[in-house]
C-alpha positions in Angstrom: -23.5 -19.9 3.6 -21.7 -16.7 2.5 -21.6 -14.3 5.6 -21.0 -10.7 5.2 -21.1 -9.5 8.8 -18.3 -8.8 11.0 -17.5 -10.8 14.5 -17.2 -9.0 17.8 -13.4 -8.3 17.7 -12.9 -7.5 14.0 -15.6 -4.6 14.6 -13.4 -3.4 17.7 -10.5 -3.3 15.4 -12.8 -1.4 12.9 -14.1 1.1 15.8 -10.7 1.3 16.8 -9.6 2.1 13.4 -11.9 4.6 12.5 -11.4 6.3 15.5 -8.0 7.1 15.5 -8.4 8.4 12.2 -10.8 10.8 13.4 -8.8 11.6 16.3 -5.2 11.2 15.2 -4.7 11.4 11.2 -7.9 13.6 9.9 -7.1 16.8 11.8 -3.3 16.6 10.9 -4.0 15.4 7.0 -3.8 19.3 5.7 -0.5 20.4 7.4 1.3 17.3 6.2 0.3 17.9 2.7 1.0 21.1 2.5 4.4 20.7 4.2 5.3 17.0 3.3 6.5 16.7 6.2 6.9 12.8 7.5 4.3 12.0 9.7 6.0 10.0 12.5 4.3 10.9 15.5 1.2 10.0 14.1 2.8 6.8 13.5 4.3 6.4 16.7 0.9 6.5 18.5 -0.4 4.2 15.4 2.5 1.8 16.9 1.5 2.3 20.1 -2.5 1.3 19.4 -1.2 -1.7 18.0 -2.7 -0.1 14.1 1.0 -1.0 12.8 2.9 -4.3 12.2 -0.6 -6.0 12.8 0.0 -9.2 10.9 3.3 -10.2 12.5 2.8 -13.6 13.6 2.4 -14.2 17.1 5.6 -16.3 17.7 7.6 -13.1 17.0 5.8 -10.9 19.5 3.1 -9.4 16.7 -0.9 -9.8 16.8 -0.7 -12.4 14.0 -3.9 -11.0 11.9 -5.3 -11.8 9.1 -5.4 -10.0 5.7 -8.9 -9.0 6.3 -8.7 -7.6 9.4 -6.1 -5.2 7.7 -7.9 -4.3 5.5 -10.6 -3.0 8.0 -8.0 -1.4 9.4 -6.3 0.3 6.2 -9.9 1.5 4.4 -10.6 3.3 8.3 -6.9 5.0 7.9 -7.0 6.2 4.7 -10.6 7.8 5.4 -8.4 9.9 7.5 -5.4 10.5 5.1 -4.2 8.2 2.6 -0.7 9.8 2.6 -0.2 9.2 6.4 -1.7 5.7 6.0 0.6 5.0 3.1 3.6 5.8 5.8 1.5 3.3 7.9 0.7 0.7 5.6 4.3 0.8 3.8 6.1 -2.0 6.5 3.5 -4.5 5.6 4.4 -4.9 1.9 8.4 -4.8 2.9 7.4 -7.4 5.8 5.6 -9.9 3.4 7.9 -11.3 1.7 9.7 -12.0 5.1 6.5 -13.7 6.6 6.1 -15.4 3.5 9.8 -16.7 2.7 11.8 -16.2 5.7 13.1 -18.7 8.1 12.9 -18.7 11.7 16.1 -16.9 12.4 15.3 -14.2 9.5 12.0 -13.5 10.9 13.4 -13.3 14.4 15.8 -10.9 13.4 13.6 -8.4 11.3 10.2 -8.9 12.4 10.5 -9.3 16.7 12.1 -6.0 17.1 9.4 -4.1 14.8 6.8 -5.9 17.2 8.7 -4.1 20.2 9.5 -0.6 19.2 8.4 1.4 16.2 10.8 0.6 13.3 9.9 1.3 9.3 11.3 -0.6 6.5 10.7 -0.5 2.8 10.5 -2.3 -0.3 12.9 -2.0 -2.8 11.9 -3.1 -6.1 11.7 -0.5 -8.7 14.3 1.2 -10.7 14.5 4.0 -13.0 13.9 2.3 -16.0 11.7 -0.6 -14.4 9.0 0.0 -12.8 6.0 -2.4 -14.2 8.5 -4.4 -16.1 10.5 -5.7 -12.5 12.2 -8.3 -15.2 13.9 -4.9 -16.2 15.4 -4.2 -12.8 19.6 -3.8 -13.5 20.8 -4.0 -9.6 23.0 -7.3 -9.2 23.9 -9.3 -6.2 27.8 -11.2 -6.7 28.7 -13.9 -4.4 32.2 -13.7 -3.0 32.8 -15.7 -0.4 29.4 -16.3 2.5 28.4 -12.2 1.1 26.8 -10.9 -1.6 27.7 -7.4 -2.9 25.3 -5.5 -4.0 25.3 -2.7 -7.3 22.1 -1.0 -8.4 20.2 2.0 -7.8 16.6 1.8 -7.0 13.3 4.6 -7.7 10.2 5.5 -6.0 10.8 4.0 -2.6 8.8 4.5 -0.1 9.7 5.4 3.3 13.2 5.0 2.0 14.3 7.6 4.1 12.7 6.2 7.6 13.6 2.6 7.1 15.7 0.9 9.6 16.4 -1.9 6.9 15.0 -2.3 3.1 13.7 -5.7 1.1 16.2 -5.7 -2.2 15.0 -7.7 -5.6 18.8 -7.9 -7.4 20.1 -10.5 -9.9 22.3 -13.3 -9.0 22.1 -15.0 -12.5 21.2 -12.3 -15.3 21.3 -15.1 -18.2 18.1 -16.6 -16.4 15.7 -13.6 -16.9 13.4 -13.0 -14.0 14.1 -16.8 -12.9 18.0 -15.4 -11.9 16.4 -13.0 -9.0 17.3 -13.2 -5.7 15.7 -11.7 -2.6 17.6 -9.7 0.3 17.2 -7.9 3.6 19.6 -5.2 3.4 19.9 -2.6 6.8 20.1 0.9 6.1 23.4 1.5 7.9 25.6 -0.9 5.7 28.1 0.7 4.5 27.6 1.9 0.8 24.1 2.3 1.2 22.7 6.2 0.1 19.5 7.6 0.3 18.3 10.2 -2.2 16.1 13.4 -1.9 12.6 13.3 -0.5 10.3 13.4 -4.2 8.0 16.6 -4.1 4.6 13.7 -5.5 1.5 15.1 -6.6 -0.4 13.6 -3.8 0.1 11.9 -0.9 3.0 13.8 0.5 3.2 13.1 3.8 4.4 9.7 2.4 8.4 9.4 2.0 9.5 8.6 -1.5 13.6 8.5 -2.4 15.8 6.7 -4.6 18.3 4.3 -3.0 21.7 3.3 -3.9 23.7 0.3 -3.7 27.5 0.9 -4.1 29.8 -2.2 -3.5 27.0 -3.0 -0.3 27.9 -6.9 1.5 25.3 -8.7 2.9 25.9 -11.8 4.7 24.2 -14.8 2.4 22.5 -15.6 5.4 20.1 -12.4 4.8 19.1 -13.3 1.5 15.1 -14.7 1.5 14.8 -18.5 0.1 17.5 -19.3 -2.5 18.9 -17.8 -5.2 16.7 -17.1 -8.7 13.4 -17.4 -5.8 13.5 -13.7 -6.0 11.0 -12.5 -8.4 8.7 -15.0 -7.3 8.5 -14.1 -3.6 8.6 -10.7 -4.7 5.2 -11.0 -6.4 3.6 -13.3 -4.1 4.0 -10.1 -1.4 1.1 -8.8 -3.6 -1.1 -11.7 -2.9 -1.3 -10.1 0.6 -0.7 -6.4 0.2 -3.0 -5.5 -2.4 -6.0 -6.2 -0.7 -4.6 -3.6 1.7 -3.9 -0.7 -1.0 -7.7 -1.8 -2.5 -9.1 -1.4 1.1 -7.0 2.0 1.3 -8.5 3.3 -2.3 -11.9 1.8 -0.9 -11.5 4.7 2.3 -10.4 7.4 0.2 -13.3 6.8 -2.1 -15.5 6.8 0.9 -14.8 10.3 2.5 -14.7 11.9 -1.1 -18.3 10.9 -1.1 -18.7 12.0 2.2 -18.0 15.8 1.6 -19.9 15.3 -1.9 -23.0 14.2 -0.3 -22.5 16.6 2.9 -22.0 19.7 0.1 -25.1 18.8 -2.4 -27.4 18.8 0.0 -26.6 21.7 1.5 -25.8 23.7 -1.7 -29.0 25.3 -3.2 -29.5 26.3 -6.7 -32.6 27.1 -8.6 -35.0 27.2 -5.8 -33.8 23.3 -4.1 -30.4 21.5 -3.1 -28.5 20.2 -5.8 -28.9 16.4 -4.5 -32.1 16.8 -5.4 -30.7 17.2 -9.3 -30.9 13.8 -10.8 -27.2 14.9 -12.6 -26.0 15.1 -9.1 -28.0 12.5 -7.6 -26.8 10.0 -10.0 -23.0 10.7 -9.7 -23.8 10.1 -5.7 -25.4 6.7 -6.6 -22.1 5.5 -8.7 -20.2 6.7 -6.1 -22.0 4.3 -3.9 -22.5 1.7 -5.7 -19.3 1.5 -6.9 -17.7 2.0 -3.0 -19.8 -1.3 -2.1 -18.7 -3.3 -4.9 -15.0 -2.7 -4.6 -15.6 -3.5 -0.9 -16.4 -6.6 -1.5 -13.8 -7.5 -3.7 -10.7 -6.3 -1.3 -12.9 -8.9 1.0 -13.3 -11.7 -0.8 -9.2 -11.4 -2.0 -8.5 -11.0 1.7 -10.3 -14.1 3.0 -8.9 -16.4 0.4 -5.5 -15.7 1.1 -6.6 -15.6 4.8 -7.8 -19.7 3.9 -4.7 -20.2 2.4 -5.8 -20.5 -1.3 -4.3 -18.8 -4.3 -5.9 -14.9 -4.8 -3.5 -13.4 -7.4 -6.7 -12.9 -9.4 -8.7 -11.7 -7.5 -6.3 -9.3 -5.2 -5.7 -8.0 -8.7 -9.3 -7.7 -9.6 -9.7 -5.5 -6.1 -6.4 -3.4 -7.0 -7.8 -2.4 -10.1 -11.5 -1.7 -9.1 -10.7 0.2 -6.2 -8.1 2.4 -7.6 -10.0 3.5 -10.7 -13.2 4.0 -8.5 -11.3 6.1 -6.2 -10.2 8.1 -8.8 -13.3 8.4 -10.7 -15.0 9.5 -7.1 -12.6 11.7 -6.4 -12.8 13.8 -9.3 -16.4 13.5 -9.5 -16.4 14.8 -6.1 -14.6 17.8 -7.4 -17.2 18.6 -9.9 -20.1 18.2 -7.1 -18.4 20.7 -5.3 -18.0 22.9 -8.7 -15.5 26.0 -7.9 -15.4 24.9 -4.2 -13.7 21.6 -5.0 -11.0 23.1 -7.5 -9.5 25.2 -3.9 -7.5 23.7 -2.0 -9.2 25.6 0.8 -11.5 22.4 0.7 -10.7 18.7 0.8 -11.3 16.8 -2.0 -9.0 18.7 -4.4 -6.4 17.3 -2.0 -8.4 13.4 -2.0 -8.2 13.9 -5.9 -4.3 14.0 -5.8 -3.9 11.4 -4.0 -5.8 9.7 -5.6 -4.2 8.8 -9.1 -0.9 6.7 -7.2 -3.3 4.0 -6.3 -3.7 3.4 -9.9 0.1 2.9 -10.5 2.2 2.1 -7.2 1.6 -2.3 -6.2 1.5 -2.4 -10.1 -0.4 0.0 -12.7 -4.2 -0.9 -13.0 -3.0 -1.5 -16.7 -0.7 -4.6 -15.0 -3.1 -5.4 -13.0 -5.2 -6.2 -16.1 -2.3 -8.0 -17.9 -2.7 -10.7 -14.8 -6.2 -10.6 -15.0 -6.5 -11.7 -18.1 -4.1 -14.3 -18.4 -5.7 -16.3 -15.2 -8.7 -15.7 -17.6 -7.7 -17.0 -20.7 -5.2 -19.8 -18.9 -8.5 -21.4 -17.3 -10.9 -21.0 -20.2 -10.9 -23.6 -23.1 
């Protein structure tokens, strides 16, 4: 039996959820936009409400949830602001590949103290000149001695410039293509580590976005995640349990786009009647629906397979790409519900369309998402 409904304590997390988002994120969403300035307060009392770091595992002092109760908790947050909940949200994908690949010592080290005070850390992956192509990445990691030293400069980071200590993808073995990668924890106070300029984004600006540069930077070997040429590999399989999370985020954006759409058409009147009652308008509401519900589903179904233990590359892809191109698509028919109204800033959902259009291309462009799609399709159909 397939059950869709939600038990006693994940609908607490939910209430809790949603209601800090109300409370907390919502009312400050505007000034952070406007100002990009870095929403940490906001995050602190996240921290404090136990709405950050959720899925450290007990053993290290977190609240060892699942995937799918973070996702109820990241589609509530990003109702509120998807740029604040991005600042929220970033730890867990620079945390996976720890809780995935790390050994005891590694997680006690990096994961215990972000379950005791409110630490950020980020993952650093792209480059310049590699962004969907990671096999294109040029940073290296050289052995001398029991270090590694570290040479590369990395792009689009976020929370790069709030992150007590970053996940690094480098090559160890550049002859072996992506099979010569080689995961690290780097912390942000090693010496020859610089942080770049806040980016100005389009949309979601309360999130911090820098570059990062590693000049001559030694590492101890014990800080570097499985063994050598694992890199690329844990590296992806961070996705398996973060994208759910940016579907479920895409999923609450979508949400509260429709929100003011329906809230606006039936209060806006033209020709004698409110415009919802225009089949034009009435329609676009329906898709927006529709389309929320389905790509819903699909961040829970990828949740609670990975939550079983079984393989959801597929379908964590298949809820990345729905959700992002649904948000975007509800977003900017938002906009048009709204006509003139939507195209001000004055009124949300010109903001909601902005930031809107990252969630198809950060956690891998809905283009890349359809490259893995369709090779799980073709691999397991004769």
């Amino acid at each position: 039996m397939v059950d869709f409904l939600l038990t006693d304590e994940q609908r607490q997390i939910q209430k809790l959820a949603r209601e800090f988002a109300e409370r907390e994120i919502a009312p400050r969403s505007a000034h952070h936009d406007e100002t990009g300035e870095f929403p940490l307060e906001v995050c602190r009392k996240a921290w404090e409400q136990g709405l950050m770091n959720g899925h450290i595992p007990e053993e290290y002092g977190g609240a060892g949830l699942g995937v799918f109760d973070s996702c109820l908790i990241a589609e509530e947050i990003a109702s509120g602001c998807t740029g604040i909940g991005t600042a929220m949200e970033a730890n867990n994908l620079a945390e996976a590949p720890v809780i995935v690949s790390g050994n005891d010592e590694q997680k006690k080290k990096f994961l215990a103290p972000m379950a005791e005070e409110l630490i950020f850390a980020a993952y650093c992956v792209t480059e310049p000149a590699a962004g969907s192509d990671v096999a294109g990445i040029k940073t290296v990691a050289r052995k001398v001695g029991d270090e590694y030293v570290i040479n590369g400069q990395k792009m689009w980071i976020t929370n790069a410039g709030v992150a007590n200590w970053y996940y690094v993808l480098a090559y160890t073995d550049t002859s072996q293509g992506h099979r010569g990668m080689s995961a690290f924890i780097v912390p942000r106070d090693s010496a020859g580590v610089s942080v770049g300029k806040k980016e100005m984004n389009m949309g979601q600006r309360a999130s911090d976005t820098r570059g990062v540069t590693f000049e001559d930077v030694k590492v101890p070997a014990a800080n570097m995640l499985g063994k050598e040429g694992q890199g690329f590999k844990i590296s992806m399989s961070a996705f398996d349990h973060t994208r759910p999370l940016v579907a479920s985020a895409a999923v609450g954006l979508a949400r509260s786009a429709m929100r003011h759409a329906v809230r606006y058409a039936k209060e806006r009147s033209a020709f004698g009647q409110p415009i919802a009652g225009f089949q034009a308008v009435s329609f676009m509401l329906a898709d927006m629906d529709k389309d929320i519900e389905a790509a819903r589903l699909l961040c829970w179904k990828a949740a609670t397979m990975i939550d079983r233990g079984e393989k959801n590359t597929r379908e964590a892809s298949m809820a990345k790409a729905f959700s992002a191109d649904a948000a975007m698509r509800i977003a900017t028919d938002a906009v048009q519900v709204l006509g003139g109204y939507g195209y001000s800033r004055e009124y949300p959902v010109e903001k909601l369309m902005r930031d809107a259009k990252i969630f198809q291309i950060y956690e891998g462009t809905s283009q890349i998402q359809r490259v893995i799609i369709s090779r799980h399709l073709l691999e397991s159909t004769n």
